[in-house]
DSSP file (Angstrom, degrees, kcal/mol; ACC not computed):
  #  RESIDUE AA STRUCTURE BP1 BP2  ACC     N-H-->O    O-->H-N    N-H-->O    O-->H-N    TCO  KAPPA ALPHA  PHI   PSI    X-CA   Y-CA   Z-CA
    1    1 A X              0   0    0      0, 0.0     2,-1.1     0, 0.0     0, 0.0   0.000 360.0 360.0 360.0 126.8  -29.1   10.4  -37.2
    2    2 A X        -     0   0    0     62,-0.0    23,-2.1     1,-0.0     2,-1.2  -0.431 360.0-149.1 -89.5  95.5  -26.9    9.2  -34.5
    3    3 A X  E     -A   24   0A   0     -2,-1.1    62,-1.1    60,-0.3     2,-0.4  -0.470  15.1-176.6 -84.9 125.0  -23.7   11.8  -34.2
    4    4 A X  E     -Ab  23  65A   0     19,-1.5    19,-4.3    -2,-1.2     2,-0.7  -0.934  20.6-153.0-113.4 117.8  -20.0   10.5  -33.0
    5    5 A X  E     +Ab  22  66A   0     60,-0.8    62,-1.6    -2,-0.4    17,-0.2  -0.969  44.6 144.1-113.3 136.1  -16.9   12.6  -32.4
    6    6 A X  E     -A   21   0A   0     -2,-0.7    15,-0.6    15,-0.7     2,-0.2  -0.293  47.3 -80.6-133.8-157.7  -14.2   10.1  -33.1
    7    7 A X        -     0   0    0     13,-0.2    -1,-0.3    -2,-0.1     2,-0.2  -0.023  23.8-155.8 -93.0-162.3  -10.6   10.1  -34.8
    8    8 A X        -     0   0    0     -2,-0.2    11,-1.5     9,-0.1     2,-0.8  -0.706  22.0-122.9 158.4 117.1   -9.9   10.0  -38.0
    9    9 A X  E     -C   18   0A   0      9,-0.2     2,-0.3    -2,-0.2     9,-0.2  -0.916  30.2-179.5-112.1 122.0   -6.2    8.5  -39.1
   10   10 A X  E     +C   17   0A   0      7,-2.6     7,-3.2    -2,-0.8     5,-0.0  -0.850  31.8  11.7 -98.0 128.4   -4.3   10.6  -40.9
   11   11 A X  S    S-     0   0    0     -2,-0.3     6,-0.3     5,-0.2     4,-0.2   0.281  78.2 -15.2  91.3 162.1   -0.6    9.9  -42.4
   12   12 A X    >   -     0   0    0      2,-0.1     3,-2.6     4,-0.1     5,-0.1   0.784  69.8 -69.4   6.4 152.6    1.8    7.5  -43.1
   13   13 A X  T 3  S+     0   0    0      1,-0.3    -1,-0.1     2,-0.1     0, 0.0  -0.406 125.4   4.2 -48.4 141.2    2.9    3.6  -42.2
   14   14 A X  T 3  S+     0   0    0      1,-0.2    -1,-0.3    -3,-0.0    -2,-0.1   0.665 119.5  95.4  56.6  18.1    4.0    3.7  -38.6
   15   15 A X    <   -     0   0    0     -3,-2.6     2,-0.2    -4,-0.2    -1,-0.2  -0.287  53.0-173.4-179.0  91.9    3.0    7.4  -38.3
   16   16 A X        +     0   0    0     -7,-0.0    26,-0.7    25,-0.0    27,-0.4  -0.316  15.2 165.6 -44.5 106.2   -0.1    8.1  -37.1
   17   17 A X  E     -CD  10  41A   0     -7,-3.2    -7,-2.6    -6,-0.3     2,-0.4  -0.998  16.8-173.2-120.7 142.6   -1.4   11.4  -37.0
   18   18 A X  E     -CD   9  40A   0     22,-0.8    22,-2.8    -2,-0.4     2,-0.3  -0.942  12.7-150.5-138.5 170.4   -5.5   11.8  -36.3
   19   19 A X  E     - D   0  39A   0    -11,-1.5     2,-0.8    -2,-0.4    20,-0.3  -0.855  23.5-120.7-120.0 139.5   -8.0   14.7  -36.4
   20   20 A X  E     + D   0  38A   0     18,-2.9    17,-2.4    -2,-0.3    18,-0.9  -0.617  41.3 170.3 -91.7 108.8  -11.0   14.8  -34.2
   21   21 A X  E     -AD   6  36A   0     -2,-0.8   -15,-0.7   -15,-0.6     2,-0.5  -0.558  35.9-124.9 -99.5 168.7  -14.1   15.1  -36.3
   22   22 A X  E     +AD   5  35A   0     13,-1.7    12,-1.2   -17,-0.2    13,-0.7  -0.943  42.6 170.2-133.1 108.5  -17.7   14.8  -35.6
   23   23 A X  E     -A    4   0A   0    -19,-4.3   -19,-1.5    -2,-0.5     2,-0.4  -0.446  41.6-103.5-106.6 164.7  -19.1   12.3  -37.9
   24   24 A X  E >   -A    3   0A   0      8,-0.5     3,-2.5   -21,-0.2   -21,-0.2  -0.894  43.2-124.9 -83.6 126.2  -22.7   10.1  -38.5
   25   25 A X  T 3  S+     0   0    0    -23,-2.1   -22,-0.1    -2,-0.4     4,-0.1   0.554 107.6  69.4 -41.2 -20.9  -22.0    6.5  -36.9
   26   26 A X  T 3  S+     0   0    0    -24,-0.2    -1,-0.3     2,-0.1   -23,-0.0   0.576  75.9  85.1 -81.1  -7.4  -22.9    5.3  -39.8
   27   27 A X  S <  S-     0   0    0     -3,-2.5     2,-0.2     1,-0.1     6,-0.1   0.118  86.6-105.2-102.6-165.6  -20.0    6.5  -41.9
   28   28 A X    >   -     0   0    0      4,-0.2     3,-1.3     1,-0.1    -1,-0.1  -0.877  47.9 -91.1-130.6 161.4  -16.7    4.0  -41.9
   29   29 A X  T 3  S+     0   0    0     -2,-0.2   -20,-0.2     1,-0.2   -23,-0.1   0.723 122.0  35.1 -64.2 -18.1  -13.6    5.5  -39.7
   30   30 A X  T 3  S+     0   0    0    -22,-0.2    -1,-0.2     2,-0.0     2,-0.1  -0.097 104.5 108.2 -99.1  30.6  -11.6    7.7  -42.8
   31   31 A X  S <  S-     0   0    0     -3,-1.3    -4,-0.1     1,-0.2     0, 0.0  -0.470  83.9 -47.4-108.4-178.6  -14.8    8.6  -44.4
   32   32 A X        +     0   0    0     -2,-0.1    -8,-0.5    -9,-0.1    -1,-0.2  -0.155  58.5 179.7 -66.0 135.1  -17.0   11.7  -44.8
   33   33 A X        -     0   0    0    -10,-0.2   -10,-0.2    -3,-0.1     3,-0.1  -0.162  28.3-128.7-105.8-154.8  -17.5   13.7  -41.2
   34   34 A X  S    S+     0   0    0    -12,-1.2     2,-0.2     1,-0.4   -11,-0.2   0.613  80.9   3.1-137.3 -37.1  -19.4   16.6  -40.9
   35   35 A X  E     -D   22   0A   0    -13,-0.7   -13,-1.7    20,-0.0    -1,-0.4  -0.917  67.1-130.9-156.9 157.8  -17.4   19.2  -39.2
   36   36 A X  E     +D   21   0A   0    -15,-0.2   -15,-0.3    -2,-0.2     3,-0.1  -0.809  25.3 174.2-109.5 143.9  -13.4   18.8  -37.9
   37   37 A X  E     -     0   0A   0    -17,-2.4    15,-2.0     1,-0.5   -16,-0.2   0.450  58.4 -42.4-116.8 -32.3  -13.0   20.0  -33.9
   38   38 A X  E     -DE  20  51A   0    -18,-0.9   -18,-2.9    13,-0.2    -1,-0.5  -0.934  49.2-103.8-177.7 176.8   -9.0   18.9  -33.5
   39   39 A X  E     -DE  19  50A   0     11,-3.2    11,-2.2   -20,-0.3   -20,-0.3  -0.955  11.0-158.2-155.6 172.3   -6.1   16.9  -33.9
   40   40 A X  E     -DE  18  49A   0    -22,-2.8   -22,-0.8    -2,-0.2     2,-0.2  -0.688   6.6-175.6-133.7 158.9   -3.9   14.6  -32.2
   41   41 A X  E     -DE  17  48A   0      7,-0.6     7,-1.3    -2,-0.2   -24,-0.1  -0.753   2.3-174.1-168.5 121.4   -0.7   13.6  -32.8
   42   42 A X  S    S+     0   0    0    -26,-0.7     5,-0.3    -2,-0.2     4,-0.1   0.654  74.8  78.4 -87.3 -14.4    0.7   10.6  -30.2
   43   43 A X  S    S+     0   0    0    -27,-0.4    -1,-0.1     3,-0.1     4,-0.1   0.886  74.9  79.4 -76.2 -45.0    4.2   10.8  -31.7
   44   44 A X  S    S-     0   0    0      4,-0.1     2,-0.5     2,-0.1    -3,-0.1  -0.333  94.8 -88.3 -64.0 149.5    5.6   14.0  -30.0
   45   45 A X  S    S+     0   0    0      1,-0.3     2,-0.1     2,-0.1    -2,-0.1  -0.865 119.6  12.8-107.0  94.1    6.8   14.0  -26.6
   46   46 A X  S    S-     0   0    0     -2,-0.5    -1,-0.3    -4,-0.1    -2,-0.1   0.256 112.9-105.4 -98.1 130.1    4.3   14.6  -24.6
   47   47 A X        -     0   0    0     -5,-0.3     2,-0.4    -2,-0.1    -5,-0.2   0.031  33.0-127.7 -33.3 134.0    1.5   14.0  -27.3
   48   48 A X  E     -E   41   0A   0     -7,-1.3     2,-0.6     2,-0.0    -7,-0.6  -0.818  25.2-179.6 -85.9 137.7   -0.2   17.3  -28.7
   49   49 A X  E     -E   40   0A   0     -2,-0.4     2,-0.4    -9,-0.2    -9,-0.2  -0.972   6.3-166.0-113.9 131.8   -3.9   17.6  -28.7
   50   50 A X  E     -E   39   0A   0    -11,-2.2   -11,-3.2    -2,-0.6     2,-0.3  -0.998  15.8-164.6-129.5 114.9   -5.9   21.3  -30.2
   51   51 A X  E     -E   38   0A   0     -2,-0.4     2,-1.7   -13,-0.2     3,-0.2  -0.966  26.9-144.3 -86.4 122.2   -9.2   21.6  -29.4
   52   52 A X     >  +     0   0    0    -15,-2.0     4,-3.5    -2,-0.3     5,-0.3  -0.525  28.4 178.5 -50.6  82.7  -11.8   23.7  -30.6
   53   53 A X  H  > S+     0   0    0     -2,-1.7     4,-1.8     1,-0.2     5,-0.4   0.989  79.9  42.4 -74.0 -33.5  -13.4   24.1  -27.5
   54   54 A X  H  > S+     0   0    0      2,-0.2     4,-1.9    -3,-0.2    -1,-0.2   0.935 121.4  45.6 -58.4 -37.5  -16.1   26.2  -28.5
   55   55 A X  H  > S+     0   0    0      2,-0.2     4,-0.6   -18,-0.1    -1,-0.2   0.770 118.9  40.4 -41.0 -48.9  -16.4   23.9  -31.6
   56   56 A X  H >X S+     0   0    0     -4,-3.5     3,-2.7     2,-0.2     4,-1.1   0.992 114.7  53.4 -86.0 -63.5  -16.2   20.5  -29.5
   57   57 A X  H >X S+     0   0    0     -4,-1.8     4,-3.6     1,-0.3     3,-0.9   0.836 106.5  57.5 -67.3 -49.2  -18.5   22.0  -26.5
   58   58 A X  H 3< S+     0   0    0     -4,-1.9     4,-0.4    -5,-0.4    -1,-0.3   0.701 110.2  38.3 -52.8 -21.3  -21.3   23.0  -29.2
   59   59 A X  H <<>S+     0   0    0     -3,-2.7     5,-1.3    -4,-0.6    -1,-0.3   0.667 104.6  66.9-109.2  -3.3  -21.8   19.8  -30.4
   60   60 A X  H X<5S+     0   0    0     -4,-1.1     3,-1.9    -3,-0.9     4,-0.3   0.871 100.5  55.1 -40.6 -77.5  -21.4   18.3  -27.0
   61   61 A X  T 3<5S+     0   0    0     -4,-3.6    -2,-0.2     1,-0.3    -3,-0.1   0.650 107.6  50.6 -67.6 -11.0  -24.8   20.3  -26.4
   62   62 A X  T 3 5S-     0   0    0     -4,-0.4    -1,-0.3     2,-0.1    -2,-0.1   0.045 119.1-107.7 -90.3  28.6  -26.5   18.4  -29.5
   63   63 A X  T < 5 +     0   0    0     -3,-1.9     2,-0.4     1,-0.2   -60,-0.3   0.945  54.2 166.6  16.2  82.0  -25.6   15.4  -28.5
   64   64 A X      < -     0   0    0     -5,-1.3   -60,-0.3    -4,-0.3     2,-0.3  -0.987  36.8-125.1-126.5 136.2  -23.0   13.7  -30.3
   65   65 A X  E     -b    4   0A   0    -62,-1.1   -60,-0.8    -2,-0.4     2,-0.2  -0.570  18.1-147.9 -63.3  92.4  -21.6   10.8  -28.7
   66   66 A X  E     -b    5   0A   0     -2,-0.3   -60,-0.2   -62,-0.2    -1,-0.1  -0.587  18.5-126.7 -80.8 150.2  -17.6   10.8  -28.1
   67   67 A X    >>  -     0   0    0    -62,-1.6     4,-3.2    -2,-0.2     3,-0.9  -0.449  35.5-100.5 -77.3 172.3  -15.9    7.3  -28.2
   68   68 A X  H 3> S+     0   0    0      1,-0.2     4,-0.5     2,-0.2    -1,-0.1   0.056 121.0  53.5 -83.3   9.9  -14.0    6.8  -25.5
   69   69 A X  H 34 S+     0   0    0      2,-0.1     4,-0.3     3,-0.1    -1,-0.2   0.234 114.9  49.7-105.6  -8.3  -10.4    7.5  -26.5
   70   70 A X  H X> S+     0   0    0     -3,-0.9     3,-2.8   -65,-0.2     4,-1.4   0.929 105.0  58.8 -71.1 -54.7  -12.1   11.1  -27.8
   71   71 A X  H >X S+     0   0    0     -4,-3.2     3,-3.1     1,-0.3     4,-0.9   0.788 113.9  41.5 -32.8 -77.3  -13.9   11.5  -24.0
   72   72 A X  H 3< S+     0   0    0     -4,-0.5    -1,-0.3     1,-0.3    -2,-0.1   0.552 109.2  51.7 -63.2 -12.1  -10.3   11.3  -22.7
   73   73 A X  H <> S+     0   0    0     -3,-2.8     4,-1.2    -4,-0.3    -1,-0.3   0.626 113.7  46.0 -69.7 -24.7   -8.5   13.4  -25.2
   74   74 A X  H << S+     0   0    0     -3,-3.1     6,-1.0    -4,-1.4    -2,-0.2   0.624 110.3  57.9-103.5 -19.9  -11.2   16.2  -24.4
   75   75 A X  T >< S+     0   0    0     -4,-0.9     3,-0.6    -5,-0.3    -2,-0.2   0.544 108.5  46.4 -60.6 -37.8  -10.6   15.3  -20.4
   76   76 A X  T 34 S+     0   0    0      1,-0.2    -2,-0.2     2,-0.0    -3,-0.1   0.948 114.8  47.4 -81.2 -50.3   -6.8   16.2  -21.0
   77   77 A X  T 3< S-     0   0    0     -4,-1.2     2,-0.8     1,-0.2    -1,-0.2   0.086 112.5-113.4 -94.9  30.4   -7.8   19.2  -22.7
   78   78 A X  S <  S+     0   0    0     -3,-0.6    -1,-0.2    -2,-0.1    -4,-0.1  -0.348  81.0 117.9  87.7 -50.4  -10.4   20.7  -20.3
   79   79 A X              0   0    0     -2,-0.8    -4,-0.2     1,-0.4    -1,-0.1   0.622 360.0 360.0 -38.8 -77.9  -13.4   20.3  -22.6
   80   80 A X              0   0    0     -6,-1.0    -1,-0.4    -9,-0.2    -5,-0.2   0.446 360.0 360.0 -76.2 360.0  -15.1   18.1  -20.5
């Protein structure tokens, strides 16, 4: 089974809020994940991100695959 931590979009028209999740690749992007690491929220000035780093770094070491707009949210926030 092929693992991805991706977003997740959370909230309202024209306000986005999204959670970092660790999902199967297979699963469609608001659909069932497997365990939640963080969340994002672009709208505040300057955008928040919370990590789980112990959360996000452990699954890091089983290999699941972040997309690339997670890799750089986890870049901002040390993980990586």
């Amino acid at each position: 089974m092929a693992v991805k931590i991706r977003l997740t979009r959370r909230g309202s028209t024209k306000a986005p809020f999204y959670r970092i999740v660790v999902a199967d690749a297979r699963s469609p992007r608001d659909g069932k994940f497997i365990d939640r690491v963080g969340t994002y929220d672009p709208l505040k000035n300057p955008s928040e991100i919370q990590v789980d780093e112990e959360k996000a770094r452990e699954w890091l070491g089983k290999g699941a695959q972040p997309t690339e707009q997670v890799r750089k949210l986890l870049k901002i926030s040390g993980v990586l």
